[in-house]
C-alpha positions in Angstrom: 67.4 28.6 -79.4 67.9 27.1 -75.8 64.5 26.1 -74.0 63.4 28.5 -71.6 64.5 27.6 -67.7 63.9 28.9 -64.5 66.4 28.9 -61.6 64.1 29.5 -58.2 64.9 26.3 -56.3 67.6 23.3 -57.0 64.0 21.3 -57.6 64.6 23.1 -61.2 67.1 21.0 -62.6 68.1 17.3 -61.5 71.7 16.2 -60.3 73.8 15.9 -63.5 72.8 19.6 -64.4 73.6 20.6 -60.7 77.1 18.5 -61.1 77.4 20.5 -64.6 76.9 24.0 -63.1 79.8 23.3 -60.4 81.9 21.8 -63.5 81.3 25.5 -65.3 82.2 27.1 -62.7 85.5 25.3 -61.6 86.6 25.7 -65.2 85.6 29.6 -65.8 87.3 29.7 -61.9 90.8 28.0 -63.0 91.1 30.3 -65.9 90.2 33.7 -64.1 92.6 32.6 -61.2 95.5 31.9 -64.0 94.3 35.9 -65.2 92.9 34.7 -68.3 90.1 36.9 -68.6 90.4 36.8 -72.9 89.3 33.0 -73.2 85.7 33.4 -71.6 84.9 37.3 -72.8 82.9 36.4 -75.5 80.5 33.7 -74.0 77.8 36.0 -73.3 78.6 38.8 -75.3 75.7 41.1 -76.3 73.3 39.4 -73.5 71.9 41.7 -70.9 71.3 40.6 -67.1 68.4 42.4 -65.8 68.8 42.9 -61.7 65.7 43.3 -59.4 66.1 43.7 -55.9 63.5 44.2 -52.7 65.9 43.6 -50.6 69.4 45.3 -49.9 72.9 43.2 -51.3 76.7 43.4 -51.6 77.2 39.9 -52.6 74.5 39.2 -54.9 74.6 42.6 -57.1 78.2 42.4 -57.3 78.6 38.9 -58.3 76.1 39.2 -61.2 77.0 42.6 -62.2 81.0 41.4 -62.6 80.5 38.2 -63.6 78.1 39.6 -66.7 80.9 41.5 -67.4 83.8 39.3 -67.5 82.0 36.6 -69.9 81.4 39.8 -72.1 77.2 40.9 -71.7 76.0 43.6 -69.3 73.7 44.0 -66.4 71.0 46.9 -65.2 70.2 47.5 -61.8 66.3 47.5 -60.9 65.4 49.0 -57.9 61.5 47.9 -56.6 61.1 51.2 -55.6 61.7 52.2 -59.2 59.1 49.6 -60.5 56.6 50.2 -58.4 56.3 46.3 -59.0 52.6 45.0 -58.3 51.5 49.0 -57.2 52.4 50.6 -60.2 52.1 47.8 -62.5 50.7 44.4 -62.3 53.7 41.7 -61.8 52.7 39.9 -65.2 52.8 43.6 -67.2 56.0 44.0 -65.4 57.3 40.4 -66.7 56.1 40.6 -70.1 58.3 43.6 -71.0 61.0 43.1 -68.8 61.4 39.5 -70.7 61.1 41.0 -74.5 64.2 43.2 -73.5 66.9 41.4 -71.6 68.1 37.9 -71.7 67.5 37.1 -68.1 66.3 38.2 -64.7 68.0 38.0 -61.4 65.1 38.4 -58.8 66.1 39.1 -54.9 62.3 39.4 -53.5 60.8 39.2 -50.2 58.0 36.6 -50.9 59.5 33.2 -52.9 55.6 34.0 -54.4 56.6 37.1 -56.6 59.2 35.3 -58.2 57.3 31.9 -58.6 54.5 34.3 -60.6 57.2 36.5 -62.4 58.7 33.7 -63.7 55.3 32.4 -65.2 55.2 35.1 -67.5 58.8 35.8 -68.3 60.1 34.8 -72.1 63.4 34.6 -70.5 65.0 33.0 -67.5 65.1 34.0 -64.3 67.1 33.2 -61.5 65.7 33.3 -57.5 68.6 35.8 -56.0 67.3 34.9 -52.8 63.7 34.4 -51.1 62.2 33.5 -47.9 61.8 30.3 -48.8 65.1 29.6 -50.9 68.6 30.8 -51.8 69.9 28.7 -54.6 72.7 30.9 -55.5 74.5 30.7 -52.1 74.2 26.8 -52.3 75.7 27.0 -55.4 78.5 28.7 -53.6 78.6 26.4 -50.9 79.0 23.4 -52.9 81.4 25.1 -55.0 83.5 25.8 -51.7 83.0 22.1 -50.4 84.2 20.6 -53.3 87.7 22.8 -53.4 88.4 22.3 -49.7 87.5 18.6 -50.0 88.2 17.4 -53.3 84.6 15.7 -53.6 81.4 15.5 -51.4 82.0 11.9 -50.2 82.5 11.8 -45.9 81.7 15.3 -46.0 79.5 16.0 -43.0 77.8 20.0 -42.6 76.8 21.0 -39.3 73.7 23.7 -40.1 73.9 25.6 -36.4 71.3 28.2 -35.8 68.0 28.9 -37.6 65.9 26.6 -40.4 65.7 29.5 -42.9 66.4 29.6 -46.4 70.0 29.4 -46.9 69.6 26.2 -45.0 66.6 25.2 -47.1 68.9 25.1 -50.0 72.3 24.0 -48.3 70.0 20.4 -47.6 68.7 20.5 -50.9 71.9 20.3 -52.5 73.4 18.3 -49.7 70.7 15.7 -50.9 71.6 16.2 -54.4 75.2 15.8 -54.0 75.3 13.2 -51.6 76.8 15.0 -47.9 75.6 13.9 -45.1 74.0 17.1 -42.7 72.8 17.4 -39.4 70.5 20.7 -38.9 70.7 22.1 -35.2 67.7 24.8 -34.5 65.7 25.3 -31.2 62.3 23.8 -30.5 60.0 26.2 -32.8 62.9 27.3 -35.7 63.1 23.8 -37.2 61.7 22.1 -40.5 58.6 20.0 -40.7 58.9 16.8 -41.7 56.5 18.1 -45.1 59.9 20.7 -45.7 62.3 18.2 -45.5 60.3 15.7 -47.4 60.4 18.1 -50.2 64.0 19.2 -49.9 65.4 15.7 -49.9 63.4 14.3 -52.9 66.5 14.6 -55.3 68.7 12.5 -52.7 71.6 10.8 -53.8 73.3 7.6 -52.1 75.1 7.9 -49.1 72.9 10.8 -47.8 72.1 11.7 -44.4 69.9 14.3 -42.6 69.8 14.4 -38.8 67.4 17.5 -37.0 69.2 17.5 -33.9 68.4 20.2 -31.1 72.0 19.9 -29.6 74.2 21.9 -31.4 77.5 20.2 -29.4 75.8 16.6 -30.7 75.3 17.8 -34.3 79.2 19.8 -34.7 80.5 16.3 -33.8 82.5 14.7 -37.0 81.6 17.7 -39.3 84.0 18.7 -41.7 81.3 21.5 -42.5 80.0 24.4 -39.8 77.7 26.3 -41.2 75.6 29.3 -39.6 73.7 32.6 -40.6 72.3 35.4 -38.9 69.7 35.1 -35.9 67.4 37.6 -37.0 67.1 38.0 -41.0 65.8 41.1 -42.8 61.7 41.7 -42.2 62.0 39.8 -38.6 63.4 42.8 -36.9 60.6 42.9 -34.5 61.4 39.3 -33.6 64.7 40.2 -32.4 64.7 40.1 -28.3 62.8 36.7 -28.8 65.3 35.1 -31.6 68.6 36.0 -30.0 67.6 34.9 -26.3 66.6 31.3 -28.2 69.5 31.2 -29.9 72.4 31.8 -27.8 72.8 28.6 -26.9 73.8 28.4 -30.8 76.7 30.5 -30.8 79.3 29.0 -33.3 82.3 29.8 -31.1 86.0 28.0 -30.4 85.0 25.5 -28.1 82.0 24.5 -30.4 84.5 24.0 -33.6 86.7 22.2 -31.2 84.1 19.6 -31.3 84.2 19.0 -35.8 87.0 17.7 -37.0 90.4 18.7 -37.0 90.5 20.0 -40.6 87.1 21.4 -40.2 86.0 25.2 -41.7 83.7 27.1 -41.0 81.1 28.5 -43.7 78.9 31.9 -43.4 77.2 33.3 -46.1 77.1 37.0 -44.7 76.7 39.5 -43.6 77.6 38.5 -39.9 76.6 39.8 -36.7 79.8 39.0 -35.0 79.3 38.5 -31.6 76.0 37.1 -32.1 75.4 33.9 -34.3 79.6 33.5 -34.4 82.4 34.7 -32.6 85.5 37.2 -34.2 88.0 33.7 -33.2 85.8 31.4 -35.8 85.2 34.2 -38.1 88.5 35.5 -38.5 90.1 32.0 -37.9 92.2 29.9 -40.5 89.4 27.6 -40.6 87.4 30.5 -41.7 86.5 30.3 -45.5 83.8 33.4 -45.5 86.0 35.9 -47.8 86.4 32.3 -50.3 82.6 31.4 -50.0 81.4 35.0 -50.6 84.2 35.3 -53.8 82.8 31.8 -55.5 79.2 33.5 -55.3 80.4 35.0 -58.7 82.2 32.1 -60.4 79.2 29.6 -58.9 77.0 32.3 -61.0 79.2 32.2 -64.0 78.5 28.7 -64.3 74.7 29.4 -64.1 74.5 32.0 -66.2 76.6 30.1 -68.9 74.2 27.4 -68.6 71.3 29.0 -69.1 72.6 31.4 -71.7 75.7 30.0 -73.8 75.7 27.5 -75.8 
């Protein structure tokens, strides 16, 4: 039996596991491109993926649901509002049982907290399928995207353009892990602390780089990365009028790519507010790779899952 491991931040396994999960994933990729779906249809046959989501998804559900499927297990959707989690029964109760029926829990939860204290009493692993505080999966992703485009991480600058929120949290996590260099961009106010990076960047790997640099025109210079997400995530509605009037300035638009370099593309990990945070000419450009990015959060996830499940 495999020991038991959790998935909530990249701080849960070290770089050669992070560079074996990517490996997993280009290989289970390069066969499901070719249309051999026969060779990997056994790996996790008979396991069950349990799905819990506070939050809504396209990506995330239908990533795990059909990549469960092609490497032969199953997957059950658990709505919050069907649990009643922590209301109608205590998070632990809730863990315990879950646990002694399926072979592992994808968590999407509003507070990183819930899953850090499901996962304490869970027999079986389970994965962070996005937080406040963290989105692992979608660096996963990324990196997987990165690596295609680019062949390795070496010289590969990101440009983070817009707020310091989660999927950024993780993008400089594994940035650090994996050796890009990254320059984060956010207003006065929407930045990390010094204590956040500090903890991001304690897996850093030589020839890593991380500039905070208010300037979004300064920071887009010599990336081969742009990267940028939504103004105004779910649960910060009410923060709206005040997020989008500080970050307009932050608008990922043509003459800010004009300013990476010439082979350049531009990352989003959706959904988009077009208009807003990026502009229908970067989005829909050929230096767009959204539709790629959003189609690897399912092989990325393969690799995962065959990592913490297979042998």
């Amino acid at each position: 039996m495999k020991p038991l491991r959790h998935f909530l931040t990249l701080a849960d396994v070290d770089v050669d596991e992070l560079k074996t999960i990517l490996k997993i994933a280009e290989t289970v990729k390069a066969r499901f491109k070719e249309g051999n779906r026969t060779e990997d249809s056994e790996i996790l046959k008979s396991k069950v993926l349990g799905l819990i989501f506070e939050k809504m998804s396209l990506r995330t559900r239908v990533s795990f649901e059909a990549g469960m499927t092609h490497l032969g297990g199953g997957s059950m959707l658990l709505e919050e509002r069907h649990i009643g989690l922590g209301v109608r029964e205590s998070i632990p109760d809730v863990s315990r049982v879950l646990s002694s029926m399926v072979d592992c829990i994808a968590f999407r939860a509003k507070r990183h907290s819930t899953v850090v204290e499901f996962a304490k009493y869970s027999s079986a692993p389970v994965i962070n399928a996005l937080t406040d505080e963290a989105h692992p999966c979608q660096a996963l992703a990324d990196m997987l995207t990165i690596k295609e485009e680019f062949g390795s991480f070496e010289d590969v600058k990101i440009a983070w353009v817009g707020d310091s929120n989660n999927v950024a949290a993780s993008l400089v996590e594994a940035s650090a892990m994996l050796g890009c260099k990254i320059a984060i961009s956010s207003p006065k106010g929407y930045e990390f602390s010094q204590e956040e990076i500090d903890k991001l960047t304690a897996q850093r790997q030589p020839g890593f780089a991380l500039a905070q640099i208010e300037d979004p025109r300064e920071a887009v210079r010599g990336a081969r990365v742009v990267y940028t997400d939504v103004w105004v995530s779910m649960g910060q509605e009410k923060e709206e009028q005040e997020r989008v009037a500080a970050f307009k300035p932050y608008q990922v638009n043509a003459e800010l790519m004009g300013l990476a370099r010439t082979d350049a593309i531009f990352l989003h990990c959706l959904p988009a507010r077009r208009g807003l945070e990026v502009t229908d000419e970067v989005i829909d450009s050929p230096q767009s790779r959204v539709v790629e990015e959003a189609a690897n959060r399912m092989h990325a996830q393969k690799g995962l899952l065959i990592w913490l499940l297979g042998n």
